[in-house]
C-alpha positions, 0 to 999 in steps of 0.5 A, a space after each residue: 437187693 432193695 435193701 443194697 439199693 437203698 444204702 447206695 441211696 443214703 449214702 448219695 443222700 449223706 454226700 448231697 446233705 454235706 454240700 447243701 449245709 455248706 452252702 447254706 452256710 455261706 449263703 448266711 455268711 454274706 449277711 451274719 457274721 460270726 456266730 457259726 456255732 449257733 448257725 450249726 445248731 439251727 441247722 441240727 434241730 431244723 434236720 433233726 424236726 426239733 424247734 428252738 429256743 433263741 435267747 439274746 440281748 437286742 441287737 444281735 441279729 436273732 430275727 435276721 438269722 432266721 429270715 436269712 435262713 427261710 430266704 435260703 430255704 424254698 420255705 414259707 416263713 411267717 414272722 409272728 411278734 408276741 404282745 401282751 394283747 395277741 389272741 391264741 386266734 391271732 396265731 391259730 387263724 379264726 372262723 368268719 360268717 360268710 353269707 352265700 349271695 345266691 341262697 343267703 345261707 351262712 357258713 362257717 369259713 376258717 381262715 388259716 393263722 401266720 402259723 400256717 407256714 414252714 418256718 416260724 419266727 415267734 419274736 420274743 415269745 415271753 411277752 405274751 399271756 400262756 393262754 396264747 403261748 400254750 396254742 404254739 406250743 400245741 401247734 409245734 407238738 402236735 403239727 396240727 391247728 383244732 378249731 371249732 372241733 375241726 383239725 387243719 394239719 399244718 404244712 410240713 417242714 414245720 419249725 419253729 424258732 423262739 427268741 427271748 430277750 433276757 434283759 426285761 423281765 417286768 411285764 413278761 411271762 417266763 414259760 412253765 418249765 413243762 413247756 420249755 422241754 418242747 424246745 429241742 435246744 435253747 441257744 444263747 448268743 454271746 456278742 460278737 468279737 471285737 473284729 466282727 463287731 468292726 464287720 457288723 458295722 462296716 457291712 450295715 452302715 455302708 450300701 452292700 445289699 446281699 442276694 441270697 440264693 435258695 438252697 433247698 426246699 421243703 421236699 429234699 429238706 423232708 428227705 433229710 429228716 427222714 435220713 436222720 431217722 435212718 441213721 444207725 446207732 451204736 449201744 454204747 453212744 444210746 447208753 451215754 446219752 441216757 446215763 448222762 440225762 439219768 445222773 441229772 436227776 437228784 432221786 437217782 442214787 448214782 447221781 453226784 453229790 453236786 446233783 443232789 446238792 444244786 438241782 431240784 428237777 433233772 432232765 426227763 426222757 425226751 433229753 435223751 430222745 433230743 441228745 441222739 437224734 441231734 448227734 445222728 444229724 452232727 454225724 451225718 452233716 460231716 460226713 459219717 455215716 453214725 454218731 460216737 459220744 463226742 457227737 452227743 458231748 457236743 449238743 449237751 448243753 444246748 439240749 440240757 441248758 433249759 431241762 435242769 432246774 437249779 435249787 436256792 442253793 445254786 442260786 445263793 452260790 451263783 451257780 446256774 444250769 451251763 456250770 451244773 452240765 460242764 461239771 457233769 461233762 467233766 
């Protein structure tokens, strides 16, 4: 009967997840334009307990997608700008000395960093040293913050959102390829249209001011994390994914000539972990209740985008990781 009971309750849940993601989108549409695509990637990673990486040249609006997206959210947000001179403490928080007035005994107190919040904004997060890069790539893999050999677990939902801007490359720290694969997707914006170009400027020179409504909070959004868990999936669909992350790697016999021909290093096991569990939540957000092989075609490329490193060779020919995924979808 519990078992009954609890597939009604899905399938409630399902139905609930459907109208508060359109919701979500409109709410965004009164302040971006365009870039569905990318709103729809957001909203998959931030379901699927994934982080994301933005890349994009100035201008697009990549922090005010995300501010919009915490005001729609009943979430904490924290915006953190990544410089040359920012500390791992400047991010994980510090311990002070407090003196107590009445025995004059000294303690140490720890004061919690901005990465204690729900959704975090690491603004152009290759502008900083490793050291400082590697203590948020910590938080994000494991939710929790250690200092002085003390653990402080960090606030669930917990997501964090990397822009980069690939333009300026003199005084940035690309991040080592190991701690790219922490990202669950690497998004790229395009510019816009020239319609939404003519929008952007209509809406941003005038007096419109829009009010965002809130939509969902960290508890219902937990709520559907754990959903996504739930969500069944069929052999052939878990077979796809990881027969396509496994033909990635050039050690793989199997693997086409191309593979072998253009890529040094492919894809590791969590692409394949990334490619389910966003194609459950692709399901779910329209209505269906598992994924097929459409849904993991679908998250491909920004799954395998920054998972796939190219050799000279693809460089020499202009070849680069989006032309290597298509040609493998093909």
């Amino acid at each position: 009967m519990k078992d009954s009971d609890s597939q009604v309750d899905d399938v409630k849940l399902v139905e609930e997840l459907k109208t508060k993601v359109s919701s979500i989108k409109q709410e965004l549409a009164k302040v971006i334009v365009g870039q569905q695509e990318i709103i729809d990637q957001i909203i998959i990673a931030l379901l699927s307990n994934g982080h994301c990486l933005l890349v994009g040249v100035p201008g697009l609006a990549k922090t005010l997608l995300i501010k919009s997206l915490a005001d729609v959210m009943d979430l904490k947000f924290n915006r953190i700008q990544f410089t040359p001179d920012l500390m791992p403490s400047d991010i994980t928080g510090t311990e002070l000395i407090e003196e107590d007035p009445l025995t004059k005994k000294r303690n140490f107190r720890f004061i919690p960093g901005p990465v204690f919040a729900n959704i975090i904004l690491a603004d152009e997060i290759n502008r900083t040293p490793p050291k400082t890069q590697a203590a948020l790539l910590e938080a994000m893999q494991e939710h929790k913050v250690t200092a002085a050999g003390v653990s402080y677990k960090l606030d669930e939902p917990f997501f964090v959102l990397a822009t980069q801007n690939p333009i300026e490359q003199e005084g940035t720290y690309p991040l080592p390829e190991a701690q790219l694969d922490r990202f669950m997707f690497n998004l790229w914006l395009d510019y816009p249209s020239f319609e939404e170009e003519l929008k952007i400027v209509e809406t941003t020179t005038s007096q419109y001011s829009a009010k965002l409504q809130k939509v969902i909070n960290g508890i219902e959004l937990t709520s559907f994390q754990n959903l996504v868990r739930r969500v069944p999936v069929a052999d052939n669909v878990i077979q796809y994914a990881v027969k396509i992350v496994s033909l990635t790697r050039p050690a793989n016999p199997e693997a086409p000539k191309f593979i072998k021909d253009w890529i040094t290093w492919g894809a590791g096991p969590r692409a394949s972990q990334y490619l389910i569990l966003a194609a459950k939540t692709k399901s779910i957000i329209e209505g269906r209740f598992t994924p097929n092989i459409d849904d993991v075609k679908s998250v491909l490329l920004p799954v395998l985008r920054h998972r796939i490193i190219t050799n000279f060779s693809a460089e020499a020919e202009g070849i680069r990781s989006v032309e290597v995924i298509k040609k493998l979808i093909n």
